[in-house]
C-alpha positions in Angstrom: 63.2 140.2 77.4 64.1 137.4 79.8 64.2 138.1 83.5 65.6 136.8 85.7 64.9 135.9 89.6 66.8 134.9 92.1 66.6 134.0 95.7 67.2 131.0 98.5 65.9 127.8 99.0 64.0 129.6 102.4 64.5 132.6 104.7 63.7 131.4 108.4 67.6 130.7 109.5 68.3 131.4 113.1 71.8 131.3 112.2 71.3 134.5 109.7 70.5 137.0 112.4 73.8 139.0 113.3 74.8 138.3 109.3 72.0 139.2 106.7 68.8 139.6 109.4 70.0 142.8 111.7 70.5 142.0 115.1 67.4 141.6 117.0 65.0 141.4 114.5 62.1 139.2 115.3 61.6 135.9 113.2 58.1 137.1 111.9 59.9 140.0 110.1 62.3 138.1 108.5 60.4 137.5 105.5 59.8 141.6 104.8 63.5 142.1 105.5 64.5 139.4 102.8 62.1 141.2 100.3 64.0 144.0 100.3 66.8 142.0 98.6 65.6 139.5 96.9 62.4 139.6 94.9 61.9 135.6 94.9 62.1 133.0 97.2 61.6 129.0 97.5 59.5 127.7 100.3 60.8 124.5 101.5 58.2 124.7 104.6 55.4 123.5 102.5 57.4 119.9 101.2 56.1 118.7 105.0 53.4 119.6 104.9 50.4 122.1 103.4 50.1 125.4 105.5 47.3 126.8 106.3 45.3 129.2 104.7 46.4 131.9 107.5 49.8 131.3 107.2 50.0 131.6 103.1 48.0 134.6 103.2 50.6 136.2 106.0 53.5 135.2 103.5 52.0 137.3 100.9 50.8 140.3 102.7 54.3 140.8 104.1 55.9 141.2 100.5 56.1 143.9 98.0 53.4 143.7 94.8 56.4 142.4 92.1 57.7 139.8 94.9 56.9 136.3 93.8 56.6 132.7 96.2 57.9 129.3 94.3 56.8 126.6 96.4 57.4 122.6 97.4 55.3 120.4 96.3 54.2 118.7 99.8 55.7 114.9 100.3 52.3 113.7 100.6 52.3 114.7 97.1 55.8 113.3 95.7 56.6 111.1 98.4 54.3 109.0 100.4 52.1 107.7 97.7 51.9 106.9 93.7 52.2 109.9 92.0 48.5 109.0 90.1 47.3 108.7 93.8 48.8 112.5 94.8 46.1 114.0 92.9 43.9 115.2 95.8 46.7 116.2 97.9 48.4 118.3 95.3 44.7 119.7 94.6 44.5 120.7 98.3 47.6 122.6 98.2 47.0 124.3 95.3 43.7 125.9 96.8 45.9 126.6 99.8 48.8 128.2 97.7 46.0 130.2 95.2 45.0 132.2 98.7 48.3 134.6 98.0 47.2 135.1 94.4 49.3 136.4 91.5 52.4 136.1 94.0 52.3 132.2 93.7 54.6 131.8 90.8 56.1 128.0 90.6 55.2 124.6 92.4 57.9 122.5 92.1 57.8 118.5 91.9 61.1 117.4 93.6 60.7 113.5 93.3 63.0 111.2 95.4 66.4 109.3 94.7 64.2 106.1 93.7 61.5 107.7 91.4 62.3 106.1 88.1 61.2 106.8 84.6 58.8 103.6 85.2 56.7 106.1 86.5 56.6 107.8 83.8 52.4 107.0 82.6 51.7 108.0 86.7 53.4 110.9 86.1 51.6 111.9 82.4 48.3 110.8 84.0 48.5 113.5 87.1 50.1 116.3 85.2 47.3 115.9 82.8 44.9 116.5 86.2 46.7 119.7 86.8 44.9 123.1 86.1 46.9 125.3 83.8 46.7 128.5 85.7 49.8 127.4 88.0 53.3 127.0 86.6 55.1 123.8 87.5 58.5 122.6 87.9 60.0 118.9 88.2 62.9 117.5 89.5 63.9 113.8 89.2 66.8 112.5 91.1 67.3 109.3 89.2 69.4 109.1 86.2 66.8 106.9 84.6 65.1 109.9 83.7 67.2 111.6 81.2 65.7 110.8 78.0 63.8 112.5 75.5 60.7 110.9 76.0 60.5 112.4 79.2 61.4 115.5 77.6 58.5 115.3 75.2 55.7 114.4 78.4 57.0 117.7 80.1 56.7 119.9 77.4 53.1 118.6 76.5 52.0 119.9 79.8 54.0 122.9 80.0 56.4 121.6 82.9 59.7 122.8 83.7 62.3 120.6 84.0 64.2 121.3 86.7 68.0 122.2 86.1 70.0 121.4 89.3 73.7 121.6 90.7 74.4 118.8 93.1 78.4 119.7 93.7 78.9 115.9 92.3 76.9 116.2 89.4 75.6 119.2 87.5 72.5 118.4 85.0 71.2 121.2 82.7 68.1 119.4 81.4 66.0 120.2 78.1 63.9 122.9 78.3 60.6 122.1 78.1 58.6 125.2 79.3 58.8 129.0 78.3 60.4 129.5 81.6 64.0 127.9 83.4 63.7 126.9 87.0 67.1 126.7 88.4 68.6 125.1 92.0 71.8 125.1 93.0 71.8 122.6 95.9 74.9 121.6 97.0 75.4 118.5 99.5 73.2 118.0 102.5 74.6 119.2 106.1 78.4 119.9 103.8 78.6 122.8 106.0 78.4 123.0 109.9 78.1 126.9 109.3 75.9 128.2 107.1 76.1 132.0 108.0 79.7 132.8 105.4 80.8 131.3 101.7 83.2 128.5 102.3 84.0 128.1 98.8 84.3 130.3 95.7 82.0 128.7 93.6 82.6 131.6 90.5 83.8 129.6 88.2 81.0 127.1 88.9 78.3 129.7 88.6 79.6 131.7 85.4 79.7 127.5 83.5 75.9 128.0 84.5 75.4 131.3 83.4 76.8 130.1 79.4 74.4 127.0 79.7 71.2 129.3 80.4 72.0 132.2 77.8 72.9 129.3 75.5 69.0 128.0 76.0 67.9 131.6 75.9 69.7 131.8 72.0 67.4 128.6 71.2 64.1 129.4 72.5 61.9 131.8 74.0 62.1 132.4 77.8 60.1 135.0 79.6 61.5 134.1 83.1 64.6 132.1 84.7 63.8 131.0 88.4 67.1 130.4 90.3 67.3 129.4 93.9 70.4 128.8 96.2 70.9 126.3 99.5 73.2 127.1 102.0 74.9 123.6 101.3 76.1 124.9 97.7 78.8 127.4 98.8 77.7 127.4 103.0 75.9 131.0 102.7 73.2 131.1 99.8 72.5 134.9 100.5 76.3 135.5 99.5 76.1 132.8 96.8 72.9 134.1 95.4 74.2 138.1 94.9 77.5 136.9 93.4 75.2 135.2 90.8 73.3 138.9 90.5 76.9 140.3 90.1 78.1 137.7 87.5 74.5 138.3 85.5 75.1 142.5 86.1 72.4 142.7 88.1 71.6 145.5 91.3 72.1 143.7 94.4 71.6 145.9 97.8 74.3 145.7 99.7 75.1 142.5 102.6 77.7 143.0 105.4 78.1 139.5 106.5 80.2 139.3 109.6 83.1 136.9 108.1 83.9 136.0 104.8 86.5 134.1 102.9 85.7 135.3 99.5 85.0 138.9 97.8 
């Protein structure tokens, strides 16, 4: 049977406490509040940079045995350099990463706006330096991209492509893994709030929900990995448990402090 896992894109949001963290909860116990909810969440700390050991090893010991860690690929990585080149970066962060063990589910690739399919051989040539113990995702922003060759590299290394919601532009992607990795993103700073849902985005989610079980029909999935930014809807813990309510799913109860939407 296919789980399912949802969570947010991060859980360090000053503007949270009051609305999902209880008043005067300290920052360092944010993380073993959020696991009571969720049971999966993206790091977006480690796309800056790769944490140290300490820090990894703190994230882990302050969650539950079943909760798992999907994490950023650091820039130095995806960004800063040729992919071929990222090698021994992306090697350093996985050692890092390994430190919290079987919680260390997913390391997602998110390549920039102007990473084109010319890349393509780069690409093939440091996935095929990757060690197969460690799950990873890739996004590509560029609509050079869709194609089925690509489709064909990822599934020869067992990489997810990533399926994202961009508000403009919503891009279920061949699946090319035996798991889904999900992010609905939204629009950068959309929101100047990001403590309430300031749009129903139902109907939006439920469109995603047919495209997944329609993959799930087709092929064999053991997991779907699903991660919401406050940009999509201006709340992702909100936007995140209506998904869990949409897929029937138990989701503890939130009393955020204003909404618009039920």
């Amino acid at each position: 049977m296919t789980r399912w896992r949802l969570g947010t894109m991060g859980f360090g949001y000053p503007q949270w406490g009051g609305v999902f963290y209880p008043p005067g909860l300290k920052s360092a116990e944010y993380l073993g509040y959020y696991a009571r909810h969720f049971d999966t969440v993206e790091l977006d700390t480690t796309f800056h940079a790769t944490p140290p050991v300490g820090r990894v090893r703190r994230w882990a010991e302050a969650t539950p045995a079943d909760f798992r860690f999907c994490a950023k690929a650091p820039r130095a990585v995806t960004h800063d350099q040729p992919i071929d080149r990222g090698v021994g970066a992306m090697t350093e962060f996985l050692k890092v990463m390994e430190s919290m063990g079987q919680k260390l589910a997913v390391v997602l690739l998110q390549f920039p706006p102007h990473f084109t399919v010319r890349e393509l051989s780069r690409l093939d040539q440091f996935l095929s330096q990757m060690p197969g113990d460690v799950d990873l995702a890739a996004e590509f922003r560029h609509v050079s991209w869709q194609g089925d060759e690509v489709a064909r590299m990822l599934a020869k290394h067992r990489v997810a492509w990533v399926w994202a919601d961009y508000l403009d532009e919503k891009k279920p992607a061949t699946p090319t893994a035996d798991f889904l990795y999900l992010r609905w993103i939204g629009v950068h700073k959309r929101f100047p709030e990001i403590n309430y849902e300031q749009v129903d985005v139902t109907d939006r989610l439920e469109w995603w929900k047919a495209q997944v079980e329609r993959a799930l029909a087709a092929r064999t999935i053991h997991t779907v990995w699903g991660f919401f930014n406050n940009d999509f809807a201006g709340y992702s813990v909100a936007t995140c448990n209506r998904m869990k309510r949409i897929l029937g799913m138990e989701t503890p109860e939130v009393k955020p402090l204003r909404g618009l939407f039920g």
